[in-house]
N, CA, C and O atoms as a Maestro MAE file, in Angstrom:
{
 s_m_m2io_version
 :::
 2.0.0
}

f_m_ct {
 s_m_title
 :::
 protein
 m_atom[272] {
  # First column is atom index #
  i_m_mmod_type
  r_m_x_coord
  r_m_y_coord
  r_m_z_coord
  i_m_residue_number
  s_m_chain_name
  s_m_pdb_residue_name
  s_m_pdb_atom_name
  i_m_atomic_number
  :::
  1 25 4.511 -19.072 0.717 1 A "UNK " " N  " 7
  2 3 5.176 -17.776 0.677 1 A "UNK " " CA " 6
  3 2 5.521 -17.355 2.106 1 A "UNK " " C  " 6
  4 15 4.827 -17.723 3.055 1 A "UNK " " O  " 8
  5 25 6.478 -16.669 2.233 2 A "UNK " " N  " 7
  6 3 7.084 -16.433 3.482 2 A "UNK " " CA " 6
  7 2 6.567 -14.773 3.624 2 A "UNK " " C  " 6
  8 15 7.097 -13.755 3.179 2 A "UNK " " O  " 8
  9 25 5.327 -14.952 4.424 3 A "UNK " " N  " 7
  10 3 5.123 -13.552 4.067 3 A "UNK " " CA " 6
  11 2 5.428 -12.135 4.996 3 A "UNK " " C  " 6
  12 15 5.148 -10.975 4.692 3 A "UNK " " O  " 8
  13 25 6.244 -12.758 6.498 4 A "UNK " " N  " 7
  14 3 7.561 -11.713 7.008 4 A "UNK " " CA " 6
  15 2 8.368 -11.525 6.220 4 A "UNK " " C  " 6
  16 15 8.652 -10.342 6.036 4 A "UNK " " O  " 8
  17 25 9.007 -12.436 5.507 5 A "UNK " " N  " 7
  18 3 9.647 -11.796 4.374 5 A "UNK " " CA " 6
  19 2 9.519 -10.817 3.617 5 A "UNK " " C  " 6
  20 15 10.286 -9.871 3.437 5 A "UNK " " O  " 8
  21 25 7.955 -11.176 2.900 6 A "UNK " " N  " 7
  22 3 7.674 -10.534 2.222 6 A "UNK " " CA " 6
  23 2 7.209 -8.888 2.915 6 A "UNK " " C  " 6
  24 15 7.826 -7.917 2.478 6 A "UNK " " O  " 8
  25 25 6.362 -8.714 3.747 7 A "UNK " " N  " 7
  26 3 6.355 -7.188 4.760 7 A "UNK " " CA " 6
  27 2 7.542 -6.836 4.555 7 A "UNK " " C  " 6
  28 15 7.845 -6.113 3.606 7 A "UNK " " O  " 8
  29 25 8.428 -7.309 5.446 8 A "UNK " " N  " 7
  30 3 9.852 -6.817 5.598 8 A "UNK " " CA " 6
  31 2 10.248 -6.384 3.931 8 A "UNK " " C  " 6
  32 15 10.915 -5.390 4.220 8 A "UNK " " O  " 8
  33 25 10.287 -6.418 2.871 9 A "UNK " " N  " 7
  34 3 10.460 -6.044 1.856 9 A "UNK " " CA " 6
  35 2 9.629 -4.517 1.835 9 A "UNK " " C  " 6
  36 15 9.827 -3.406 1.345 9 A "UNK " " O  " 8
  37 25 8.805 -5.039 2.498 10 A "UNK " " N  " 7
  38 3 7.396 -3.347 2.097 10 A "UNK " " CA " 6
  39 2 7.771 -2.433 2.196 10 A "UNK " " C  " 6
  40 15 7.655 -1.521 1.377 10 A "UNK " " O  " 8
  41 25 8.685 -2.379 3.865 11 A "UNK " " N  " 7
  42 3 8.969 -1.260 5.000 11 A "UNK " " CA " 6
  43 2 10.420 -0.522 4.683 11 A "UNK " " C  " 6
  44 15 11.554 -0.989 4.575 11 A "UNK " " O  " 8
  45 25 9.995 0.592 4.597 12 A "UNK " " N  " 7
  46 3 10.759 1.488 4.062 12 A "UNK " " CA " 6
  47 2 11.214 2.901 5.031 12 A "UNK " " C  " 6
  48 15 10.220 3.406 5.553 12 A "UNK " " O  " 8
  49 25 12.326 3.509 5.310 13 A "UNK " " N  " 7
  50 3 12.680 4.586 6.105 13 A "UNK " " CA " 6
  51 2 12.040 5.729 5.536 13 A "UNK " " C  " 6
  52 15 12.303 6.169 4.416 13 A "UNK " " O  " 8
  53 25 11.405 6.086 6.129 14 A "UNK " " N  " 7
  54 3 10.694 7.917 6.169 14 A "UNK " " CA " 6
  55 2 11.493 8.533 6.362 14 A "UNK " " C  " 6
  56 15 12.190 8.609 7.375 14 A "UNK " " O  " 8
  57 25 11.559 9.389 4.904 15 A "UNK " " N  " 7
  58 3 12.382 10.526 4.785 15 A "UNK " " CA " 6
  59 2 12.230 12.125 4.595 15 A "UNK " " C  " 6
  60 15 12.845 13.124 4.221 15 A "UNK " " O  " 8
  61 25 11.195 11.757 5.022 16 A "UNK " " N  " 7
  62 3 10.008 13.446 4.781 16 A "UNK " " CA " 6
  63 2 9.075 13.468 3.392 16 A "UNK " " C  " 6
  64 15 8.182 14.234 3.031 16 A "UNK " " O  " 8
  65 25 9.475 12.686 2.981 17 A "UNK " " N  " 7
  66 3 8.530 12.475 1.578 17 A "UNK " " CA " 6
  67 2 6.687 12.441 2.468 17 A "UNK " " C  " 6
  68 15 6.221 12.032 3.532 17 A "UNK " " O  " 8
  69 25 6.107 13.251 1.029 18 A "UNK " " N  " 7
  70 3 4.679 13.921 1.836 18 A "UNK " " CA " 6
  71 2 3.799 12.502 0.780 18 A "UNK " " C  " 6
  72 15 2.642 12.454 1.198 18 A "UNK " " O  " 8
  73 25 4.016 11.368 -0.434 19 A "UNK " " N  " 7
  74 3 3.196 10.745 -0.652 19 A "UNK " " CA " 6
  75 2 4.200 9.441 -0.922 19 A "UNK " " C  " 6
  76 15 5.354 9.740 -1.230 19 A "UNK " " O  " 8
  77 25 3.933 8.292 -0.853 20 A "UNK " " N  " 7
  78 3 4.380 7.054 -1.344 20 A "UNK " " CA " 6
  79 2 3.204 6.789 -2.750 20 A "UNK " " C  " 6
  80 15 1.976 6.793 -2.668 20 A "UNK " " O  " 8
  81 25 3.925 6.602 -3.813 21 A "UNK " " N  " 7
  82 3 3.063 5.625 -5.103 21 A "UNK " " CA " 6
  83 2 3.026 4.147 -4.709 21 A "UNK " " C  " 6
  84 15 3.983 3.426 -4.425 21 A "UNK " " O  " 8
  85 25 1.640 3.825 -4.751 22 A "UNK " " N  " 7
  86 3 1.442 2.332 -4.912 22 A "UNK " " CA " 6
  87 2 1.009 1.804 -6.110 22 A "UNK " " C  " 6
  88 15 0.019 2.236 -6.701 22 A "UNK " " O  " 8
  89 25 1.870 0.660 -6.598 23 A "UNK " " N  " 7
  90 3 1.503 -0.083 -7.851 23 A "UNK " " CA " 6
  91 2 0.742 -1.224 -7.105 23 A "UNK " " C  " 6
  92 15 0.889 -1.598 -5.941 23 A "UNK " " O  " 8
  93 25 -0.021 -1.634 -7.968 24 A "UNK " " N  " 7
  94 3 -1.345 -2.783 -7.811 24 A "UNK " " CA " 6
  95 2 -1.474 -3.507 -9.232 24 A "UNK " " C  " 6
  96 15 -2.360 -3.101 -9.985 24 A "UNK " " O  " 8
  97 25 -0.646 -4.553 -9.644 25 A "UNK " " N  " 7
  98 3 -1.393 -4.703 -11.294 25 A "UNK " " CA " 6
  99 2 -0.826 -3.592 -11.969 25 A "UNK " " C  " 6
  100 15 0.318 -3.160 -11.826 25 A "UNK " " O  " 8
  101 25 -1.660 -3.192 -12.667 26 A "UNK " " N  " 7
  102 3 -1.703 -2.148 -13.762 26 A "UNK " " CA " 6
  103 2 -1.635 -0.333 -13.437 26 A "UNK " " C  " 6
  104 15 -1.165 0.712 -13.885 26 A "UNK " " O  " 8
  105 25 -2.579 -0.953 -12.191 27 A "UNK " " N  " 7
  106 3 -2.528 0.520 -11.572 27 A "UNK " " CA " 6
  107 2 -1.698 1.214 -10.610 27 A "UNK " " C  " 6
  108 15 -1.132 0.466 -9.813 27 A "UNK " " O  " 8
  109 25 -1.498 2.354 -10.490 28 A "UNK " " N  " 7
  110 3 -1.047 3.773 -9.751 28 A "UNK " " CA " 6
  111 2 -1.870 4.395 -8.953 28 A "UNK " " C  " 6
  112 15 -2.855 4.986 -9.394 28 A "UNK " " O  " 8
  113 25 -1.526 4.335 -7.480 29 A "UNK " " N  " 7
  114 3 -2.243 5.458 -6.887 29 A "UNK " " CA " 6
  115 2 -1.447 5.965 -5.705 29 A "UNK " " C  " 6
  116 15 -1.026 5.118 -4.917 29 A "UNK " " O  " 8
  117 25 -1.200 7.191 -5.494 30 A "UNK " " N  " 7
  118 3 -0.298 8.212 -5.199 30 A "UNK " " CA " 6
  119 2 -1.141 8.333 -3.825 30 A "UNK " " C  " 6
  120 15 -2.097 9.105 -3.889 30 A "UNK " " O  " 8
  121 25 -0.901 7.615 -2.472 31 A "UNK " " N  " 7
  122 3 -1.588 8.235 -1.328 31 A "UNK " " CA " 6
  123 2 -0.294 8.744 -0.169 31 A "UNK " " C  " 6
  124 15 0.795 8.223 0.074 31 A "UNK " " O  " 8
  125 25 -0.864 9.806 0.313 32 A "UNK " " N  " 7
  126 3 -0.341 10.607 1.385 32 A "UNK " " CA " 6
  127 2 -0.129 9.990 2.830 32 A "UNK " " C  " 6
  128 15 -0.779 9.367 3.669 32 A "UNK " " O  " 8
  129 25 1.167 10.519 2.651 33 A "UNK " " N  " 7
  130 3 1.802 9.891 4.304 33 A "UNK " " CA " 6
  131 2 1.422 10.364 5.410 33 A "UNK " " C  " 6
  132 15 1.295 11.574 5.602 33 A "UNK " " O  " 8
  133 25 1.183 9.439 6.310 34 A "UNK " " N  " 7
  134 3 0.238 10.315 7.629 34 A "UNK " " CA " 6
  135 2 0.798 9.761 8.700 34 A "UNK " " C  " 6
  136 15 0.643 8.540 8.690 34 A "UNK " " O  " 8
  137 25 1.536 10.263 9.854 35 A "UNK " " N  " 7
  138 3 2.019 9.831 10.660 35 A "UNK " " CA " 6
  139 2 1.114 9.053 11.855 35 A "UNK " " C  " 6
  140 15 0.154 9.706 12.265 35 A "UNK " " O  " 8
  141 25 1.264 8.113 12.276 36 A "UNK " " N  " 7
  142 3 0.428 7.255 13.380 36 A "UNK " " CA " 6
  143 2 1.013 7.104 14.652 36 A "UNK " " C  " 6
  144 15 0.154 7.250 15.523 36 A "UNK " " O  " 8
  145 25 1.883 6.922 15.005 37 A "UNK " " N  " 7
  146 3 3.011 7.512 15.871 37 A "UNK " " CA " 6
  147 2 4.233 8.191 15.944 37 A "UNK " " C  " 6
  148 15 4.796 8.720 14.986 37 A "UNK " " O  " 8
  149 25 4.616 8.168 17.058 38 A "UNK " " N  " 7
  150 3 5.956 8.701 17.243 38 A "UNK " " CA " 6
  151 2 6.663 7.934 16.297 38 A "UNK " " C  " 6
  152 15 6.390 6.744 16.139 38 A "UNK " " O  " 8
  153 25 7.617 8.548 15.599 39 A "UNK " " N  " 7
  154 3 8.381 7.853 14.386 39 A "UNK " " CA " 6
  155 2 7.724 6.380 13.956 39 A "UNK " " C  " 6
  156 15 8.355 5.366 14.251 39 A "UNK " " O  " 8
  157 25 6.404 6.272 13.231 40 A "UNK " " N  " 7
  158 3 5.856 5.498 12.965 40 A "UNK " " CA " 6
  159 2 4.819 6.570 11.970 40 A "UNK " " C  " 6
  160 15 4.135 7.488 12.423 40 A "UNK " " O  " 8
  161 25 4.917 6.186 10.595 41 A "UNK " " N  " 7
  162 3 4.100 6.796 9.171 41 A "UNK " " CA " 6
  163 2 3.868 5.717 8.468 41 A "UNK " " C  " 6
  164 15 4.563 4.705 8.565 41 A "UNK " " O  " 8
  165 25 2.769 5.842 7.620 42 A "UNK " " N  " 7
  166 3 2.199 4.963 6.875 42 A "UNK " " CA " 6
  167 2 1.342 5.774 5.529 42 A "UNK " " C  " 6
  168 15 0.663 6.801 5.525 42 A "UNK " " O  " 8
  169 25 1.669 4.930 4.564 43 A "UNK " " N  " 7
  170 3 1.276 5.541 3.402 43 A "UNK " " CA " 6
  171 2 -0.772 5.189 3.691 43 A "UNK " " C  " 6
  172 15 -1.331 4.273 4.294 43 A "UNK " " O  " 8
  173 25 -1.129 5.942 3.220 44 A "UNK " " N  " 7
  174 3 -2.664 5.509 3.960 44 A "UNK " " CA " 6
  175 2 -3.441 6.527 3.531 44 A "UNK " " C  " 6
  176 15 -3.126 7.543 4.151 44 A "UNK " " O  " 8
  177 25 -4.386 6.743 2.692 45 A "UNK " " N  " 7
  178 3 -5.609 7.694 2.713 45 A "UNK " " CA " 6
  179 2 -6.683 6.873 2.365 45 A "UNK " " C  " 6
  180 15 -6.705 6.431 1.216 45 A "UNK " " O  " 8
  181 25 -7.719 6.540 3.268 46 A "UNK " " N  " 7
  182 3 -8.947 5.608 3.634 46 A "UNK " " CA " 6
  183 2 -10.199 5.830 2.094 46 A "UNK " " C  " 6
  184 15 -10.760 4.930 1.468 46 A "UNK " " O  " 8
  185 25 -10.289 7.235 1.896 47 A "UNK " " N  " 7
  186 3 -10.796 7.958 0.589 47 A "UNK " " CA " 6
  187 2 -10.484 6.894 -0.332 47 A "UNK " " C  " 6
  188 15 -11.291 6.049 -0.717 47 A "UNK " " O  " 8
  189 25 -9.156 6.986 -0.698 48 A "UNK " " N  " 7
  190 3 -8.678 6.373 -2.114 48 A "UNK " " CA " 6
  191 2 -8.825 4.690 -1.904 48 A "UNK " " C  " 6
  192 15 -9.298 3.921 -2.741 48 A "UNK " " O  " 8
  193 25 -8.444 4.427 -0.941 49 A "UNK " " N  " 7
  194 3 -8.169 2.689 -0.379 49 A "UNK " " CA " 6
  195 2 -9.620 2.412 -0.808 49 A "UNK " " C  " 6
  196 15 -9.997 1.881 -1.852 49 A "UNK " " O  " 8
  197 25 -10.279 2.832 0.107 50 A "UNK " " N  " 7
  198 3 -11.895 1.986 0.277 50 A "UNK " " CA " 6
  199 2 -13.034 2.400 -0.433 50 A "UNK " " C  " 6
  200 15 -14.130 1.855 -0.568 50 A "UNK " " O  " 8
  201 25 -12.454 3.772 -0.991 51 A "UNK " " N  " 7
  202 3 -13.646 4.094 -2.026 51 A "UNK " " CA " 6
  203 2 -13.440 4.016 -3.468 51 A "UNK " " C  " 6
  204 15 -14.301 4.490 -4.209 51 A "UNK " " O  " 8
  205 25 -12.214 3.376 -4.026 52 A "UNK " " N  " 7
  206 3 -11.743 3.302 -5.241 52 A "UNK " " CA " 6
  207 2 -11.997 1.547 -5.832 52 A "UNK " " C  " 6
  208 15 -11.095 0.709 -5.861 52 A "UNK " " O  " 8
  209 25 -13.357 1.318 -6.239 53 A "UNK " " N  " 7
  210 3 -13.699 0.628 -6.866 53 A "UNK " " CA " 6
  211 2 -12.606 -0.401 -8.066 53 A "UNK " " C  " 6
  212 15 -12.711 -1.625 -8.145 53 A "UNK " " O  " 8
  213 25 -11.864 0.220 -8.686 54 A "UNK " " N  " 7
  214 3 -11.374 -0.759 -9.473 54 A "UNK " " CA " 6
  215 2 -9.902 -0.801 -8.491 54 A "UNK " " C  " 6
  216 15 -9.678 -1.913 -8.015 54 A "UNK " " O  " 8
  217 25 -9.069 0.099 -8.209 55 A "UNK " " N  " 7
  218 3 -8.458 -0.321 -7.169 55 A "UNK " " CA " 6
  219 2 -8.575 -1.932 -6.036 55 A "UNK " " C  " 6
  220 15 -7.747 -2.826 -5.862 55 A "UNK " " O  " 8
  221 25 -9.849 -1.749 -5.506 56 A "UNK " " N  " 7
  222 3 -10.271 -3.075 -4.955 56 A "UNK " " CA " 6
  223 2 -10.569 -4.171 -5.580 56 A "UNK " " C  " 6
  224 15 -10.718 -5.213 -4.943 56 A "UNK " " O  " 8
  225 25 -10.711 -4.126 -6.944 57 A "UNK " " N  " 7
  226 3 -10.761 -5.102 -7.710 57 A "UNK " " CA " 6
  227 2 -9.511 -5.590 -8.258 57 A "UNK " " C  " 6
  228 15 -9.602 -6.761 -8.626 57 A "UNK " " O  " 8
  229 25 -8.333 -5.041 -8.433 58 A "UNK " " N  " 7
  230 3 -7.669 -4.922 -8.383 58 A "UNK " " CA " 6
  231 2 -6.528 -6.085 -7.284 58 A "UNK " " C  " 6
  232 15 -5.938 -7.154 -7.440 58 A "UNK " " O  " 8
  233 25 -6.673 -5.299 -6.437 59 A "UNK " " N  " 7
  234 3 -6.165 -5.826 -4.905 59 A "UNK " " CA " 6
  235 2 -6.319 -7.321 -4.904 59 A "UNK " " C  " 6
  236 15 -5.489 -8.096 -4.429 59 A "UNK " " O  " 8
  237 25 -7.652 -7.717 -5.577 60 A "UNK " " N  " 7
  238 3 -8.335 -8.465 -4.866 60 A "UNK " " CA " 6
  239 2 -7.746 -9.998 -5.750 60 A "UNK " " C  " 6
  240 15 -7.455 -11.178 -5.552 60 A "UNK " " O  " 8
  241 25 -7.844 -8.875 -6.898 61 A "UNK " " N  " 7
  242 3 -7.377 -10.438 -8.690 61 A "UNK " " CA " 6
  243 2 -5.980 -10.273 -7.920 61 A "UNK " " C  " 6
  244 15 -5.908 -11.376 -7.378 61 A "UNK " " O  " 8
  245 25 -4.938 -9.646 -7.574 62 A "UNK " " N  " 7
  246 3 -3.340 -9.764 -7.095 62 A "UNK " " CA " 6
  247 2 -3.737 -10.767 -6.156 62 A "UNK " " C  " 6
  248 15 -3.544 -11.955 -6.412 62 A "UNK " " O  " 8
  249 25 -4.377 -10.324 -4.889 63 A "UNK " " N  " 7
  250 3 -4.618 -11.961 -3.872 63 A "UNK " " CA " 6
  251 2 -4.838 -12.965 -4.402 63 A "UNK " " C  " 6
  252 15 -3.964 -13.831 -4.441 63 A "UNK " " O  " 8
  253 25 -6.005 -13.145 -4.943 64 A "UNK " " N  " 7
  254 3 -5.721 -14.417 -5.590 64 A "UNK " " CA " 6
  255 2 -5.323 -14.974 -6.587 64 A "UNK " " C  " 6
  256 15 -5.758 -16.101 -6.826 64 A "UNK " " O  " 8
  257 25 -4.481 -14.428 -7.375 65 A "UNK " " N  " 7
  258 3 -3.281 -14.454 -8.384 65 A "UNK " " CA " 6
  259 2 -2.105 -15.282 -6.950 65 A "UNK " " C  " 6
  260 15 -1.441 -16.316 -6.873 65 A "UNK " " O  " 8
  261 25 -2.399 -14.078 -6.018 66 A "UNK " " N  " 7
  262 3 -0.729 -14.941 -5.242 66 A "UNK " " CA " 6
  263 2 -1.165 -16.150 -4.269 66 A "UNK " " C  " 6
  264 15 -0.304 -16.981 -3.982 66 A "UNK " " O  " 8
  265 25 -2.421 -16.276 -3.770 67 A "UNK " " N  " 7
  266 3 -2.762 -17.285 -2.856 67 A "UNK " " CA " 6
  267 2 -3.393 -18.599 -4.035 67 A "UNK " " C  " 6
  268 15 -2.844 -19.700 -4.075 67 A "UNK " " O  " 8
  269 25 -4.206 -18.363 -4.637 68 A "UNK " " N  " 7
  270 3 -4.689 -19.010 -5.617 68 A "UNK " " CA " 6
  271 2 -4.009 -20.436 -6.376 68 A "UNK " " C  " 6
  272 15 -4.587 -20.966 -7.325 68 A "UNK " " O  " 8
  :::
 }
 m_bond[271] {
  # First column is bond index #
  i_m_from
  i_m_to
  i_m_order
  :::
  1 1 2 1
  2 2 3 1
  3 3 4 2
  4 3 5 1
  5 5 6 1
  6 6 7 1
  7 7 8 2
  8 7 9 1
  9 9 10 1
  10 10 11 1
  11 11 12 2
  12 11 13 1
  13 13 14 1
  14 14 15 1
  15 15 16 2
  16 15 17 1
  17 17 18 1
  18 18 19 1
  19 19 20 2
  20 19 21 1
  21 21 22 1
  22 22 23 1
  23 23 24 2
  24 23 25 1
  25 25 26 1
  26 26 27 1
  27 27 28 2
  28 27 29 1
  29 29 30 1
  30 30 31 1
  31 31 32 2
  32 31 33 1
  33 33 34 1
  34 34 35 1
  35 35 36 2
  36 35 37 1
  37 37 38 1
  38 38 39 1
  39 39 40 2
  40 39 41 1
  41 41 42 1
  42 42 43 1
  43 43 44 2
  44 43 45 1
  45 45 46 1
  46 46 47 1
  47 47 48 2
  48 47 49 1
  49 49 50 1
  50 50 51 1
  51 51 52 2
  52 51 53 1
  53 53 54 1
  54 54 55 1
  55 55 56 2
  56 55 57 1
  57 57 58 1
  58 58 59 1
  59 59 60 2
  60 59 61 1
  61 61 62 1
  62 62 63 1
  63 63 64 2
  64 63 65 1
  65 65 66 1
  66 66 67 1
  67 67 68 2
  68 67 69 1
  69 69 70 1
  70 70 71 1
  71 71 72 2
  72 71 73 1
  73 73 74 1
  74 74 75 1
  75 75 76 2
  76 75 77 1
  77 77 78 1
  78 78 79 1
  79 79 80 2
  80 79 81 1
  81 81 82 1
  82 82 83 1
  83 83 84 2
  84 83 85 1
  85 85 86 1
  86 86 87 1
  87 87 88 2
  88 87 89 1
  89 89 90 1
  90 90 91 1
  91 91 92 2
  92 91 93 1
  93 93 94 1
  94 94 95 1
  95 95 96 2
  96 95 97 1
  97 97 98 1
  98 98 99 1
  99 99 100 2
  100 99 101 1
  101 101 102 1
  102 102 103 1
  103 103 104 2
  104 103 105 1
  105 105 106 1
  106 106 107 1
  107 107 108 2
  108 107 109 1
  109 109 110 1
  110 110 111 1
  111 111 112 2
  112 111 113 1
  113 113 114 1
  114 114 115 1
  115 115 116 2
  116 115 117 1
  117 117 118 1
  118 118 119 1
  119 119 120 2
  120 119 121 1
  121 121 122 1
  122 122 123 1
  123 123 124 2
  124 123 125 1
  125 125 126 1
  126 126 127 1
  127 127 128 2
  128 127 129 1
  129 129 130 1
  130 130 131 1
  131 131 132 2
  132 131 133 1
  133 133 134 1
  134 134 135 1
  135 135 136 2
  136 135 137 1
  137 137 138 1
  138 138 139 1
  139 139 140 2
  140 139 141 1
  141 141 142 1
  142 142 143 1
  143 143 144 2
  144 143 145 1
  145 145 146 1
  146 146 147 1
  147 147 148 2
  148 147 149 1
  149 149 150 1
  150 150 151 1
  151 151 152 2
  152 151 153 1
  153 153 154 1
  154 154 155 1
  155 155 156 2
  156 155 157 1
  157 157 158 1
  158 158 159 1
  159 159 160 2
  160 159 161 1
  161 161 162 1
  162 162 163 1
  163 163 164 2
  164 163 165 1
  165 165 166 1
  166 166 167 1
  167 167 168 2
  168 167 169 1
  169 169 170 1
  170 170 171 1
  171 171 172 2
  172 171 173 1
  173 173 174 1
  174 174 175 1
  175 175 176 2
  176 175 177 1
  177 177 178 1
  178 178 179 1
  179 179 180 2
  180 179 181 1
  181 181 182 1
  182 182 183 1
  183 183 184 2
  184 183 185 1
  185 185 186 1
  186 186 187 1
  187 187 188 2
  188 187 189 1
  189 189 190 1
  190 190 191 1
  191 191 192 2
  192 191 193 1
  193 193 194 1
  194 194 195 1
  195 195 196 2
  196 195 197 1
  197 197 198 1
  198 198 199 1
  199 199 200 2
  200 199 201 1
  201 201 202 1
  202 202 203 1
  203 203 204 2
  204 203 205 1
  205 205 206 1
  206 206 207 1
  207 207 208 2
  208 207 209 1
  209 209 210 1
  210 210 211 1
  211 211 212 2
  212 211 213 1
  213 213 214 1
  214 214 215 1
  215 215 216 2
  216 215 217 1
  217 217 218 1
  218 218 219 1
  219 219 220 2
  220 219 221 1
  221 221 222 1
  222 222 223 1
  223 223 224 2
  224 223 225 1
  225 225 226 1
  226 226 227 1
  227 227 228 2
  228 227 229 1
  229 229 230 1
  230 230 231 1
  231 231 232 2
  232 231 233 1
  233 233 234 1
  234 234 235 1
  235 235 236 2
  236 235 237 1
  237 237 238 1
  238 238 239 1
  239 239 240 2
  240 239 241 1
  241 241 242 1
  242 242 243 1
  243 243 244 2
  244 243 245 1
  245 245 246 1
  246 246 247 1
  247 247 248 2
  248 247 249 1
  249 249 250 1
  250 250 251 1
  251 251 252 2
  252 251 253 1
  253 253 254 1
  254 254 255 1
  255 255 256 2
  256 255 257 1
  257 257 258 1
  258 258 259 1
  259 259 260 2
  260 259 261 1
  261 261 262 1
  262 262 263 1
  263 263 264 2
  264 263 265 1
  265 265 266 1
  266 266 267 1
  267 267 268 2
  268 267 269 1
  269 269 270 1
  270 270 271 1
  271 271 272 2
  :::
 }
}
């Protein structure tokens, strides 16, 4: 897998939108845009990422679904 390619697919222009939806599998989760630099935002809330149990399970069956 070409996976600059694939990033480059990810990255998207900020348009003032206050959340990006991420699909994973089956699931939905709605995290808030937080700016990291000067014209540089990222969809990102650490809460939902690292403390959301099936989320990471989740993540994890997609990796190795695609590396696998």
């Amino acid at each position: 897998m070409n996976y600059l390619k694939y990033i480059s697919r990810c990255i998207e222009k900020y348009s003032g939108q206050k959340s990006y939806i991420v699909r994973i599998g089956e699931l939905k989760r709605n995290l808030p845009i937080r700016r990291v630099e000067k014209n540089i935002w990222i969809a990102s809330d650490a809460g939902i990422v690292l403390g959301d149990i099936e989320f990471g399970k989740q993540v994890a069956e997609e990796i190795v679904r695609k590396i696998g």
